[in-house]
TIBAPA-746906 format. One record per residue (C-alpha): residue in one letter; x, z, y. Coordinates in steps of 0.2 Angstrom, whole numbers, padded with zeros to 4 digits, always signed. Layout:
# TIBAPA-746906
aXZY/...
This chain:
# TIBAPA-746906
x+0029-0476+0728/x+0037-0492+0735/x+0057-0494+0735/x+0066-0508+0741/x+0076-0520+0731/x+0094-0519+0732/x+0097-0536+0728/x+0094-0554+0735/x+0075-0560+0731/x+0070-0575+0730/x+0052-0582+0741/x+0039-0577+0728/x+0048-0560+0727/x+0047-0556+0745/x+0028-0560+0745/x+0026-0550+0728/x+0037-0535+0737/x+0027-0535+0752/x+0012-0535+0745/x+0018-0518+0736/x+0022-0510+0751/x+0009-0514+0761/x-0002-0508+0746/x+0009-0491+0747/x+0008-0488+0765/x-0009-0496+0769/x-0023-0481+0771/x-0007-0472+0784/x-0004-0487+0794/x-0024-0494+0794/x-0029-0484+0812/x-0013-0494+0821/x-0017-0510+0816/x-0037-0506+0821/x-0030-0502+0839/x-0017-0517+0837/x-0032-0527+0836/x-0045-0518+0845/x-0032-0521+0860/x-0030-0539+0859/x-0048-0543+0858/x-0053-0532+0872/x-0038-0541+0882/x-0045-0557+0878/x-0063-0555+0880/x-0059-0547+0897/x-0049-0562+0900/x-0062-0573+0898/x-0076-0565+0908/x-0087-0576+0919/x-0082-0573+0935/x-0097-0578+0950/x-0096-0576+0969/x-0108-0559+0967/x-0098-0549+0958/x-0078-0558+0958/x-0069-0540+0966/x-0077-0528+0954/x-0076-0541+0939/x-0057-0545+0942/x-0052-0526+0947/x-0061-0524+0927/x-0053-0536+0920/x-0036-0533+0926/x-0037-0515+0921/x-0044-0519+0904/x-0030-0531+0899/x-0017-0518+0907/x-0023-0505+0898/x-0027-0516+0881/x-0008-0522+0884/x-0001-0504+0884/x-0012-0499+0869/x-0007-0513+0858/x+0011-0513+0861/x+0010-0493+0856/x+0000-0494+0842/x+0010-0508+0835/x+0026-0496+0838/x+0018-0485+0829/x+0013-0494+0815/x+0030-0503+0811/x+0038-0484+0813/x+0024-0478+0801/x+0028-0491+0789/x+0046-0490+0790/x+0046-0471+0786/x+0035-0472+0771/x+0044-0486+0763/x+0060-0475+0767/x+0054-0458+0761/x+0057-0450+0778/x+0046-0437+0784/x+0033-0443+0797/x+0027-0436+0811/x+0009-0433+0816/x-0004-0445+0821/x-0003-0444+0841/x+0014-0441+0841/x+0019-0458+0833/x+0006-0468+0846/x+0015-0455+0860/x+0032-0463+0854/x+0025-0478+0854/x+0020-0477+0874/x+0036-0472+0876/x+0042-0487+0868/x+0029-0497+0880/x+0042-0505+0894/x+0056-0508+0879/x+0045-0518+0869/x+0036-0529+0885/x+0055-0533+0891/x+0058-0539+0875/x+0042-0548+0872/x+0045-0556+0891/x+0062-0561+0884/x+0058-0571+0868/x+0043-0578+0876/x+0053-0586+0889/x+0065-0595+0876/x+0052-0597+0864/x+0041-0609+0879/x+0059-0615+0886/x+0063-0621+0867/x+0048-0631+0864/x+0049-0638+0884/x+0064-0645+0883/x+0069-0648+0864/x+0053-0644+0848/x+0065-0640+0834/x+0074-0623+0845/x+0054-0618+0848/x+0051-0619+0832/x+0067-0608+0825/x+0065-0595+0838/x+0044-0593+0834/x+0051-0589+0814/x+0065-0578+0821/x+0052-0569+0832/x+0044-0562+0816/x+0058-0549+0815/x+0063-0547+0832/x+0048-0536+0837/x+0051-0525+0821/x+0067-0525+0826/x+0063-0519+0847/x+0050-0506+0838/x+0063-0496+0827/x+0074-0496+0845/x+0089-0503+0832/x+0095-0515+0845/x+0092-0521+0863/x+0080-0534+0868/x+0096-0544+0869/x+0103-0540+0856/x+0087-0543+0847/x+0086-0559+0850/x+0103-0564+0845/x+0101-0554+0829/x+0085-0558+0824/x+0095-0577+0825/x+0107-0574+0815/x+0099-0564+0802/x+0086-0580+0799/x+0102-0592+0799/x+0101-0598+0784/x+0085-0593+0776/x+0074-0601+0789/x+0067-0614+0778/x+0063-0598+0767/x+0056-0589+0781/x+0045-0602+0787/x+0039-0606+0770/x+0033-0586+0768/x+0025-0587+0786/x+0017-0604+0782/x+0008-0596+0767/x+0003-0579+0778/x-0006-0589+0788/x-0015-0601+0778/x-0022-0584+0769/x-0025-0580+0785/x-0035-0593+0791/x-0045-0594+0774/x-0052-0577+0776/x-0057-0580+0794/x-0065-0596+0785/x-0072-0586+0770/x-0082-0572+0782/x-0087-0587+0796/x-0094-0596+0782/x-0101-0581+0776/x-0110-0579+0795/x-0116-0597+0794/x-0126-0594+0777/x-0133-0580+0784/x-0141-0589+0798/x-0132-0579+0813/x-0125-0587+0829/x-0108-0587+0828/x-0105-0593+0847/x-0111-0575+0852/x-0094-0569+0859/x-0096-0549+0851/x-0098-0558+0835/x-0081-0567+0838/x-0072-0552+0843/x-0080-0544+0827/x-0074-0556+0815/x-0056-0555+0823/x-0057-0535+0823/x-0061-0535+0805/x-0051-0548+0798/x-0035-0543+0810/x-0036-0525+0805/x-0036-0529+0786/x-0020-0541+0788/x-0010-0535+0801/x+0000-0520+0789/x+0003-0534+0778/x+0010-0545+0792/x+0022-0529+0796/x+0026-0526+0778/x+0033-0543+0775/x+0044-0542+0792/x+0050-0528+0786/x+0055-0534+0770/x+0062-0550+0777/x+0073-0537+0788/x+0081-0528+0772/x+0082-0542+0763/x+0093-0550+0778/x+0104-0534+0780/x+0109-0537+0761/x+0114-0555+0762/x+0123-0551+0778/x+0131-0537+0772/
């Protein structure tokens, strides 16, 4: 049973933390970050179809509705997944399989407004100036958590999640750093491993596999330390 700590940790206790409760929660929430997943591949690969004079209606009309559709179900299940998550590591009762992704439809026009929102500042602050890109894209790690639990506004997201990383973003960008160089090892790892086998890797479904399989596995864990960077903020702050 996880608990949180109810004092400032340093940068190797947050990754040793959030490791214990994704490790807690992770067979509950496994089935959302699938559909996470699932959802951006299908986006993507219907974003990159091959579009020829034939067939260009019926192809767009298909791809439009699949990265609609893709959009709607990966903004739920992610909802559902950071809801999941926070109410295990809280010991609150949880709610049934569909009604947690229902909740998270519902959440579907909240989150895309504030995902809108930060995307804008994110692009305006790398435009105009790199360093306010770069600070908002480590303060974005916590502002989606933050839209998915409904504790603030997009708005007020934004300026939150701000202020709650003033102060420790050297911290932060230090643990996401590290995330993603796992990351990026284990795609490395399973790519190599498809090399040694023999099979073509330029094969678009084995792409999409490969980011299924290693998105599913790593996406709880990216929620877990969001969520911990979000409590331990809340304690400095306080």
């Amino acid at each position: 049973m996880f608990n949180y700590a109810k004092q400032p940790l340093k940068l190797h206790e947050w990754i040793t933390h959030s490791f214990r409760l994704c490790k807690s929660s992770y067979k509950n929430v496994l089935a959302y970050a699938f559909l996470v997943t699932l959802a951006g591949v299908a986006g993507n690969f219907a974003a990159h179809l091959r579009v020829t004079s034939a067939n260009a209606i019926m192809i767009s009309i298909v791809a439009i509705v699949v990265i609609v559709l893709a959009f709607i179900v990966g903004i739920s299940a992610y909802v559902a997944l950071v809801k999941k998550m926070y109410a295990l590591s809280h010991h609150h009762k949880m709610a049934g399989w569909w009604s947690e992704l229902f909740h998270g439809v519902k959440s579907f026009w909240w989150m895309l407004g504030g995902v809108l929102l930060v995307t804008i500042f994110v692009v305006l602050g790398y435009c105009l100036f790199l360093l306010p890109g770069i600070f908002l894209t480590v303060a974005w790690f916590i502002y989606l958590p933050l839209l998915a639990l409904r504790e603030v506004t997009p708005w007020k997201g934004l300026s939150d999640s701000i202020s709650m990383t003033w102060g420790h973003w050297w911290k932060t960008l230090l643990l996401l750093a590290f995330t993603m160089i796992i990351y990026f090892i284990a795609y490395g790892v399973i790519w190599l491993i498809i090399d040694l086998i023999g099979i073509n890797h330029h094969y678009s479904i084995i792409n999409g596999l490969v980011h299924l399989v290693v998105g599913t596995f790593f996406y709880p864990w990216f929620v877990a330390i969001s969520l911990i960077l979000i409590h331990q903020f809340k304690i400095t702050h306080s």
